[in-house]
Every structure is written in structure tokens, then in C-alpha cells.
N, C-alpha and C positions, 0 to 999 in steps of 0.2 A: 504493500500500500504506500503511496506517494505521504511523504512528511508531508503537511503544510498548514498554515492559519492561513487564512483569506485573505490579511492585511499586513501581513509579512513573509519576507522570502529568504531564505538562510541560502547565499551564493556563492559558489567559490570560481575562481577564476584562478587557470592554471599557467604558469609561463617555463616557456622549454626556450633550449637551446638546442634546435633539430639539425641534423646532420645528412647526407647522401645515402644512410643506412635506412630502407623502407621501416621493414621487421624491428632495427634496436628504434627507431623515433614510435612505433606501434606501443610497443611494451612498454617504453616510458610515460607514453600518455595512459595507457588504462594503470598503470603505477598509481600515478596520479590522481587518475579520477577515483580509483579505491581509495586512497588516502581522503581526497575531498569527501567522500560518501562517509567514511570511518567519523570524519569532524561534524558531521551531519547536516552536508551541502544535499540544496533539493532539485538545482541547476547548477550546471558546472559548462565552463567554458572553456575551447583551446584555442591556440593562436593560429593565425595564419600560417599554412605550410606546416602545420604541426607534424605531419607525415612525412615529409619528406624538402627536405631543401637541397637540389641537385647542385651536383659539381660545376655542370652545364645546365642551360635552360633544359637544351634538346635531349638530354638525359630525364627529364620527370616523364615522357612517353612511354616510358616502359611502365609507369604506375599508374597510369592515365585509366580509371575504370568507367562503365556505362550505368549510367543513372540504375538505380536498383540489383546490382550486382557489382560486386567486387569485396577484396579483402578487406579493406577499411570501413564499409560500411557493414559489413556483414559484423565485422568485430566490435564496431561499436552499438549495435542494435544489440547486439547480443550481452555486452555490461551493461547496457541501459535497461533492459528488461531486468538481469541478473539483480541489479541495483534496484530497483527502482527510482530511477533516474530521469530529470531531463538532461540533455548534452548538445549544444553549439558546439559543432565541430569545425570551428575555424575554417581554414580552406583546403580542399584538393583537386587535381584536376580528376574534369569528369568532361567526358565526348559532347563536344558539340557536331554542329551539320560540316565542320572542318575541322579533319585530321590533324592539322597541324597546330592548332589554336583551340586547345579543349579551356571551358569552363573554368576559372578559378571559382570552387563553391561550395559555401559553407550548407551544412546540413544540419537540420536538428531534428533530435530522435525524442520521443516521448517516454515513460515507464514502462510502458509498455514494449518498449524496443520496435515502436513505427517511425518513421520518416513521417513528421507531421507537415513540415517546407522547407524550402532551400532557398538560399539567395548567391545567384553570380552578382562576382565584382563587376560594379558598371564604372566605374570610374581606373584607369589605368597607370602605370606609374612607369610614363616616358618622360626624363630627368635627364638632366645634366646633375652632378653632387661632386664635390671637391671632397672627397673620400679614393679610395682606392681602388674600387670600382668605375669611378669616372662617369658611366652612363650606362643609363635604365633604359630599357626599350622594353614592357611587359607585353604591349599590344601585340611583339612578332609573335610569341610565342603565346598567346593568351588571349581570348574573344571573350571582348566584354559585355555583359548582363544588360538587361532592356529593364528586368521591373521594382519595381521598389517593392520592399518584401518584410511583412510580420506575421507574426502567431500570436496565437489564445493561453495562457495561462489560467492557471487555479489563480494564480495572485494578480495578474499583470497582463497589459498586451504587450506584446516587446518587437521591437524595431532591429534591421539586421541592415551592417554595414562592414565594411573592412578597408580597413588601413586606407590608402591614398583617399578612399570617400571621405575620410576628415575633413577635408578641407575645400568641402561642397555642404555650403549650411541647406542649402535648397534640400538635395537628399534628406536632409534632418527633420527640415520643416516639415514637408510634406510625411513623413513619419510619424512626426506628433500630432499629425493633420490630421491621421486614420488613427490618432486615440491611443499611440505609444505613451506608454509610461516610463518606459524600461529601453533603451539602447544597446545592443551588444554591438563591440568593435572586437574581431581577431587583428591583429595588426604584427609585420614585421618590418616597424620604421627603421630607418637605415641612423645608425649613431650619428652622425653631422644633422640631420635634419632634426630626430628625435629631439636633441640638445638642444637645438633654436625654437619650437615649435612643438613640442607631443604635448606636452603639460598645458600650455595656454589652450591650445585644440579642444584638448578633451576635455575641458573645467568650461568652455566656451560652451559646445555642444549640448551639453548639459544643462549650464544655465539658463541659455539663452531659447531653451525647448522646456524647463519643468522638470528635465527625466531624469532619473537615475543614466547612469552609464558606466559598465563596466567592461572594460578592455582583457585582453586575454592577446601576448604580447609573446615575442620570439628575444631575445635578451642575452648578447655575447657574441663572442669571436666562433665561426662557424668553419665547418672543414672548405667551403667553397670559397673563404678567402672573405666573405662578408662579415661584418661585426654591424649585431642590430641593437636596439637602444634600450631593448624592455622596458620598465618602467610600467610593469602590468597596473591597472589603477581601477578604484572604486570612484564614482564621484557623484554626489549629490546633487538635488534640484535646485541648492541655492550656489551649487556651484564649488564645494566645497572636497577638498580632496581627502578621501576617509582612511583608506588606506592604499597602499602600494608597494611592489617591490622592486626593487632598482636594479638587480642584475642580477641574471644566473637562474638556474631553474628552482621552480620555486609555487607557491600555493595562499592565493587568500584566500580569507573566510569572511563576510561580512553580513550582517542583516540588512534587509532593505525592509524600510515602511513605508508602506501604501497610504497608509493613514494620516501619515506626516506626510506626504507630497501632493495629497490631496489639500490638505490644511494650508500649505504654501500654495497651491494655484488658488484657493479659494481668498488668501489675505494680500496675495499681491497677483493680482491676475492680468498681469502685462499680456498674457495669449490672447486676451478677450478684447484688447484696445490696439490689436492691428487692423492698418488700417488702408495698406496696398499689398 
């Protein structure tokens, strides 16, 4: 039976440092998500690429699965039910109508171990970055998402995003437009950017929408030569940073209430007085 009060949600949010190995990035995530279920999370979230972050782009097509089969989804249906669990699974690729550009797409399983929705990346991350990498092209290798995408909770309706969408308030709007309370972000920001940028992002998003939002983050020096920023984060509707961890893999825990972020749109109800 699913934990829950109606007006609070025991969350955790998990951050990895995933590596080119499919199977050892698998095992460290359901690691984790037992541990989260052990502290007695009722949602648990993973990062972007929690499965797999290749040496090469063109190396992730080998783990490239088709919507409703494959080994990642099979294995997390199967701790989600195990557990009674919900679970945001961050991103992986998954076939689109081109082979060569599958889906970046976060899944989320129920307690029951269903695939209730999914959401692809629609926003892409073609960069220039004065890091070691130099430059981003995600588009060659990666076809981006068309819908903006939530689910139903016992507690909450919740809004799904991932990493480069930060910095598209419109996405966000339109999220709490369809009655989000709750934001999930998988994200694996790149250290130079994270450092300028993650923390006002994600305290922004939040604020400036009423919602809870909690990030679920990729954090450290990676075998492919990239170092991402982690900094996995809780953050409140007044904007407020609850808790976070700064580097390395790692697990929050936090409560969110419903009942208090109701309290906040109802005493200061900035949603209600837009006005274009």
C-alpha cells in the first residue's frame, strides 16, 4: 500500500555520478531508491542520464530501448511495484520515428509498477561553454519533445521538465497553468554553467510559479571526460532553498506540504493578478 497523507508528501531525490557502464549506473540507482524507500520516500526521483552517460554520444544507441520494453524500464516497474513506489526516472533514450535521434525521456512508474506518463526533452542543449568540452550539440544526437507533460498524485499534480528547460519560464508557466503544484527537474548541468546559474534557476522557477520543485541532478567528474554541477535541490513556493547536496552521489529526504503552499497562493496570490 502506497504511504501517504493527502496534504503531504515524504520525497526523496536521488543524485549519481553515472558513468559509460549500463548494468553498474542500473544497480546504483535501484541502490538508491531502496535506501530512499528504507527512509520512507513515497516519490523518489533520478537524474538525467541516470543510466547511462556515454563515452561518445553515438555510443548511448546501443541502450537506446522502444517505448514499453526494454531493460530499464522493465527494472524499474519492477522496484516500483516491489516498493510501492512512485519513481521519475530522469532520462533515457527511447526510439523515436529516427534512428538516429531517439527521445531523451523521463518516465514515471506508479506503485503499482505502470508507466503512468512520460515526458521528452523539448528544449535542447546546443552551447558553446568555456569548460573542457567546448561544445554541446544535443539536437544531433537527440529529437526533441513537442508536449508539455504532468500527472495525478494522491498529494499533488506534478509538472515534468529536464535540465536545459530551466531556462524556459514559458515551459513552467504553462505547467502551473494545468494546476502543477509540484515540478520535477532531472538535470545534468555542466559545472561552468551550474556555478553561474542552477541555484538562481531553480529558486526562480519555483517562486515565480507557487510550486514546490525538486531537482534530481548528475554531480562530479564523469569517465567521459565531463564534470556536472549536482547540487540536487528541494525548493519551496516562497522560493526558498530546503535542502541540497553539493557533490557526489548522494540522497534527500524532505516533506513537502500541500497545505502550506496552498496557504501561500491563497495570502499572496501574485498567479491570480496576471495580466498578459
Amino acid at each position: 500500500m502506497t504511504r501517504h497523507n493527502p496534504a503531504k508528501l515524504i520525497v526523496a531525490t536521488i543524485q549519481m555520478v553515472s558513468n559509460h557502464v549500463f548494468s553498474e549506473n542500473l544497480d546504483t540507482a535501484v541502490r538508491l531508491i531502496e535506501k530512499a524507500a528504507e527512509a520512507g520516500a513515497s516519490l523518489v526521483v533520478l537524474p538525467e542520464y541516470f543510466s547511462i552517460m556515454a563515452l561518445r554520444e553515438i555510443d548511448k544507441f546501443e541502450y537506446v530501448e522502444e517505448h514499453g520494453n526494454g531493460v530499464m524500464q522493465d527494472t524499474l516497474k519492477r522496484i516500483a511495484k516491489k516498493l510501492s513506489l512512485w519513481i521519475v526516472a530522469g532520462s533515457h533514450p527511447i526510439q523515436s520515428d529516427n534512428p538516429q535521434r531517439p527521445y531523451g525521456r523521463c518516465y514515471v512508474f506508479d506503485p503499482q509498477g505502470e508507466v503512468v506518463s512520460w515526458y521528452d526533452k523539448i528544449h535542447l542543449f546546443d552551447v558553446q561553454v568555456s569548460d573542457n568540452q567546448k561544445s554541446y550539440c544535443e539536437s544531433k544526437y537527440t529529437k526533441a519533445g513537442t508536449q508539455v507533460t504532468s500527472f495525478q498524485t494522491p498529494w499533488a499534480k506534478v509538472g515534468l521538465a529536464i535540465c536545459y528547460d530551466l531556462r524556459f519560464p514559458e515551459l513552467f508557466r504553462k505547467l502551473q497553468q494545468t494546476g502543477c503544484e509540484l515540478i520535477i527537474v532531472p538535470a545534468a548541468f555542466t559545472a561552468k554553467t551550474g556555478a553561474a546559474h542552477w541555484d538562481l534557476l531553480t529558486r526562480t522557477r519555483a517562486l515565480e510559479n507557487l510550486c514546490y520543485l525538486v531537482s534530481s541532478a548528475q554531480g562530479g567528474h564523469h569517465a567521459n571526460g565531463r564534470e556536472t554541477w549536482g547540487h540536487s535541490n528541494i525548493v519551496s513556493p516562497w522560493g526558498e532553498l530546503l535542502t541540497e547536496i553539493e557533490f557526489g552521489e548522494g540522497i534527500l529526504i524532505s516533506e513537502l506540504d500541500f497545505g502550506l503552499q496552498k496557504q501561500i497562493r491563497k495570502e499572496f496570490p501574485v498567479l491570480d493578478h496576471k495580466r498578459i
